[in-house]
N, C-alpha and C positions, 0 to 999 in steps of 0.2 A: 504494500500500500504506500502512499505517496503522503507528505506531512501533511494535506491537509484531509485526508481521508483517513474514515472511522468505519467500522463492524456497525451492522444494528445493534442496538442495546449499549454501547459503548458510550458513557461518560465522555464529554466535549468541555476541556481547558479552554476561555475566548479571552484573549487582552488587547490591552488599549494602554496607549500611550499619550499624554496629554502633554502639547508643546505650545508652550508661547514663543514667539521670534526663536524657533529650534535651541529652547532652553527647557526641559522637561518641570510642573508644576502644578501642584494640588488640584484640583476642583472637585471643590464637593457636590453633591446632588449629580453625579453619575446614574445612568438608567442605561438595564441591556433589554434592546426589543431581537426576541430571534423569531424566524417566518418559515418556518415546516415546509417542504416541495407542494403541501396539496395549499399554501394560502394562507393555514392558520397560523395560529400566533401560541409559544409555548409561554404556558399559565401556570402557577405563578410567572413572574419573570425571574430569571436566574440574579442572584444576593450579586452585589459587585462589594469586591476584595477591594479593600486600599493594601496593593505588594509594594509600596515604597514609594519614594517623592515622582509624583505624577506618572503612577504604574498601577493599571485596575486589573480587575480578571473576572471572571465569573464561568460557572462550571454548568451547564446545562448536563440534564439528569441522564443517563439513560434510557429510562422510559419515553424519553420526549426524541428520541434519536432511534424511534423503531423502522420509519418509513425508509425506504432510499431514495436515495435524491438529494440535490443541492439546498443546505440551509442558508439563509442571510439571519447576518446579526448585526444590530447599530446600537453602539454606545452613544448616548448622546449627555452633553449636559450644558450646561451656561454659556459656555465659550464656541459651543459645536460639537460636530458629533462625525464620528469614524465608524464606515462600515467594511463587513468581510464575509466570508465566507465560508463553508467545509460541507464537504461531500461525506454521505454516509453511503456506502456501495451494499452492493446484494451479496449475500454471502456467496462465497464459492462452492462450500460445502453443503448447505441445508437449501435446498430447494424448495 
């Protein structure tokens, strides 16, 4: 698999880096919306991590990483907001 592909059911690490004039820098009130291949939206929203001066994360569940297909996630807060992506593939083995 390639780094930004996951197994169905497999726990998804998402971060974000927050730069002012590419100086890395707090902001509070971070929010992660992620958007399922069929549309929907995973609910709750995945907790966002403060990992150190203007470095977030947040772990989407594996229950919410069953379908395959490409996910989008956008951290957004005050200043703006960073989106990305990851693919969950079909198993090779379990058909």
């Amino acid at each position: 698999m390639r780094a930004n592909e996951y197994a169905p059911g497999q726990p998804v690490r998402v971060k974000n880096a927050v730069k002012l004039a590419n100086i890395l820098v707090d902001e509070a009130g971070q929010v992660i919306t992620v958007r399922k291949p069929d549309g929907s939206y995973v609910t709750p929203a995945p907790t966002v991590v403060h990992d150190g001066l203007g470095l977030y994360s947040g772990v989407v569940p594996g229950a919410d990483n069953m379908e395959p297909g490409t996910y989008n996630y956008r951290f957004a807060g005050p200043n703006g907001a960073k989106e990305g992506s990851y693919v969950v593939t079909r198993s090779r083995v379990l058909q």
